[in-house]
C-alpha positions in Angstrom: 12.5 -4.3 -2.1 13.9 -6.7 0.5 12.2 -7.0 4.4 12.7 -10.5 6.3 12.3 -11.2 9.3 10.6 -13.7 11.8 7.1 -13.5 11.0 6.6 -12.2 7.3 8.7 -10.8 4.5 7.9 -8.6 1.7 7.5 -9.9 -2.2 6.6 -8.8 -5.4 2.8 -10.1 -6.4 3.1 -13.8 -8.2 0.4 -15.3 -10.6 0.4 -18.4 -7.4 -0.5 -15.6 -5.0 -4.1 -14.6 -6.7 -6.0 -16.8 -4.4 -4.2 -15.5 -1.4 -5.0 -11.7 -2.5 -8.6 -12.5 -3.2 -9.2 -14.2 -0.2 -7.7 -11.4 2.0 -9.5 -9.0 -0.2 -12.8 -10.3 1.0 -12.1 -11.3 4.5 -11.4 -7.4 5.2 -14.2 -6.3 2.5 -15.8 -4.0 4.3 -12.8 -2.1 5.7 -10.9 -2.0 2.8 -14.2 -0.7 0.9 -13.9 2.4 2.7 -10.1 3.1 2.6 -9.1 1.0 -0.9 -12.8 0.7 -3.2 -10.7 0.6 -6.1 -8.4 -2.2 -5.0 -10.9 -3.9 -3.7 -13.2 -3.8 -6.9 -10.0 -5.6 -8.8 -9.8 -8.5 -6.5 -13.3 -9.8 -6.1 -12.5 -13.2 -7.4 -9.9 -15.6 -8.2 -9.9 -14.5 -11.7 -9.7 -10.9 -11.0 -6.9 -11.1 -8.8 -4.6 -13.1 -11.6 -5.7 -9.9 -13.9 -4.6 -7.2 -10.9 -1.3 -9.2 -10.4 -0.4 -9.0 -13.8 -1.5 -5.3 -14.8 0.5 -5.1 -11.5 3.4 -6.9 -13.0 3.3 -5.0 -16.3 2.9 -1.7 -14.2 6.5 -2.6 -12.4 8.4 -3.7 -15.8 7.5 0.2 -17.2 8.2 2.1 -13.5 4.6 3.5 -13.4 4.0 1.6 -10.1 5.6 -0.8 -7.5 2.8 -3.2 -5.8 4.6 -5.1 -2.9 2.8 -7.8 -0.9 3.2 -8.4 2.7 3.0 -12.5 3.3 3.2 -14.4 6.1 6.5 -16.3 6.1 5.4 -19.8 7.4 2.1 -20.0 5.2 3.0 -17.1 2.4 -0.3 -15.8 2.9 -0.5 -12.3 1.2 -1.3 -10.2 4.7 -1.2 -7.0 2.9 -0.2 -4.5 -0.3 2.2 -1.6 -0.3 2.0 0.4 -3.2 4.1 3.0 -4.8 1.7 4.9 -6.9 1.0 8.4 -8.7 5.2 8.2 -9.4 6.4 11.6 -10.8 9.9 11.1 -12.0 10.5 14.6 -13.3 9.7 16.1 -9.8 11.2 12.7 -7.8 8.2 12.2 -6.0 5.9 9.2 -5.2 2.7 8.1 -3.0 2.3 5.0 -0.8 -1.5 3.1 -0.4 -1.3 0.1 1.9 -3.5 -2.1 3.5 -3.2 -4.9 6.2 -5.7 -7.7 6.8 -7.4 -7.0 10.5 -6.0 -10.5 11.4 -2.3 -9.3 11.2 -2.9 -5.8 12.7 -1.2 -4.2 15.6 2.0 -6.5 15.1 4.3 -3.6 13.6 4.2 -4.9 10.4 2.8 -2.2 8.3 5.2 0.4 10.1 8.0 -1.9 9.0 6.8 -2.6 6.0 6.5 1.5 4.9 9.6 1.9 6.6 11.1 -0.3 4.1 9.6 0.4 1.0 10.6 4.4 2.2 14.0 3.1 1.7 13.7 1.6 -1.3 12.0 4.3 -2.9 14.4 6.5 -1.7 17.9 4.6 -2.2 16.6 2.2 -5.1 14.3 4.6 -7.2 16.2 7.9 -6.7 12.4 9.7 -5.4 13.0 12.2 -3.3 10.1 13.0 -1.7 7.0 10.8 -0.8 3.3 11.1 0.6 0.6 9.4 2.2 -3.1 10.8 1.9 -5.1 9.3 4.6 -8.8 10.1 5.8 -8.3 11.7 9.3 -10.7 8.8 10.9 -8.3 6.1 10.1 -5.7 6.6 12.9 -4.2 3.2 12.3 -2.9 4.5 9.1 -2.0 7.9 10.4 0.0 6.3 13.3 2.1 3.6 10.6 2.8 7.5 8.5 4.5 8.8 11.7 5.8 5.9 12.7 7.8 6.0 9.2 8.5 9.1 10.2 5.9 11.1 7.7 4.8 14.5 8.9 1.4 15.8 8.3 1.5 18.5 6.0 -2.0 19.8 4.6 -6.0 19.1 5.1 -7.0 18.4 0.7 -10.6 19.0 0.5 -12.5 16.7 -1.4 -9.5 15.0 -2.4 -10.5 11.4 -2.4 -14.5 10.9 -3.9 -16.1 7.6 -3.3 -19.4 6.6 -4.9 -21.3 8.1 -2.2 -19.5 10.9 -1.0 -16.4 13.3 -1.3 -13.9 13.1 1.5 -11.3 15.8 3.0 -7.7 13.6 3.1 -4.6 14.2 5.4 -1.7 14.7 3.7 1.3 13.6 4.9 5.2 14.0 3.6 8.7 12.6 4.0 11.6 14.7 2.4 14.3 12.1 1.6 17.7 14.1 3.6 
């Protein structure tokens, strides 16, 4: 996937970004906790976030999932993660997680970002169809979905179960046309 432009591009996850990810991964703890636990679980030191890169890696090489990082272009700071995950290629269909560091919010550069990886799932990958579940309170997230031009389909119930509770998610879609 290729985005440049003035203020960050997009990347594939390196081994040299590790500290980067783990450092944004804890700045933005406790929002990413809520939205991301998993994610956040694998990146809680230096060392775990060389092993999420490279299970990441090793995820890309066999098409089971595309990890993207968002990185400021003058300091290459990963910002943020896009990821193409739960990939069915027999039906042609794929899900997007992302998250942004607080500090790099309201710029537009999520809704770019999923506007480009749409593209390249579509054009690259051959997926025609793709979805976003989001929990109704994060509006941030639904408003980067329609932004992309994702509709809101469906209420799941109990779709997404954290340790403490089961949540209802929003399901949005995108029909590749």
């Amino acid at each position: 996937m290729h985005l440049i432009n003035e203020t960050f591009y997009i990347d594939t996850l390196k081994p040299v970004d590790a500290m980067s990810l783990n450092q944004l991964m804890i700045r933005n703890a406790r929002n990413f906790q809520q939205f991301l636990p998993k994610t956040l679980a694998q990146n809680l030191s230096k060392e775990a976030s060389e092993n999420y890169i490279n299970h990441k890696a090793e995820a890309l090489n066999n098409k089971l999932e595309y990890t993207f990082a968002i990185k400021e272009k003058d300091t290459h700071k990963v910002a943020g993660l896009v990821i193409l995950k739960n990939i069915n290629w027999a039906n042609k269909q794929g899900e997007f997680a992302y998250c942004l560091g607080q500090e790099y919010s309201g710029n537009g550069w999520m809704s770019k970002s999923i506007k480009a990886a749409k593209h390249y799932a579509f054009s690259k990958l051959g997926l025609e169809s793709l979805q976003i579940l989001i929990h109704k309170s994060n509006t941030k997230s639904i408003n980067v979905a329609k932004r992309a031009g994702f509709v809101w389909k469906a209420t799941l119930k109990q779709e997404f179960i954290s340790e403490k509770q089961e949540w209802d998610m929003e399901l949005f879609e995108i029909e590749n046309n």
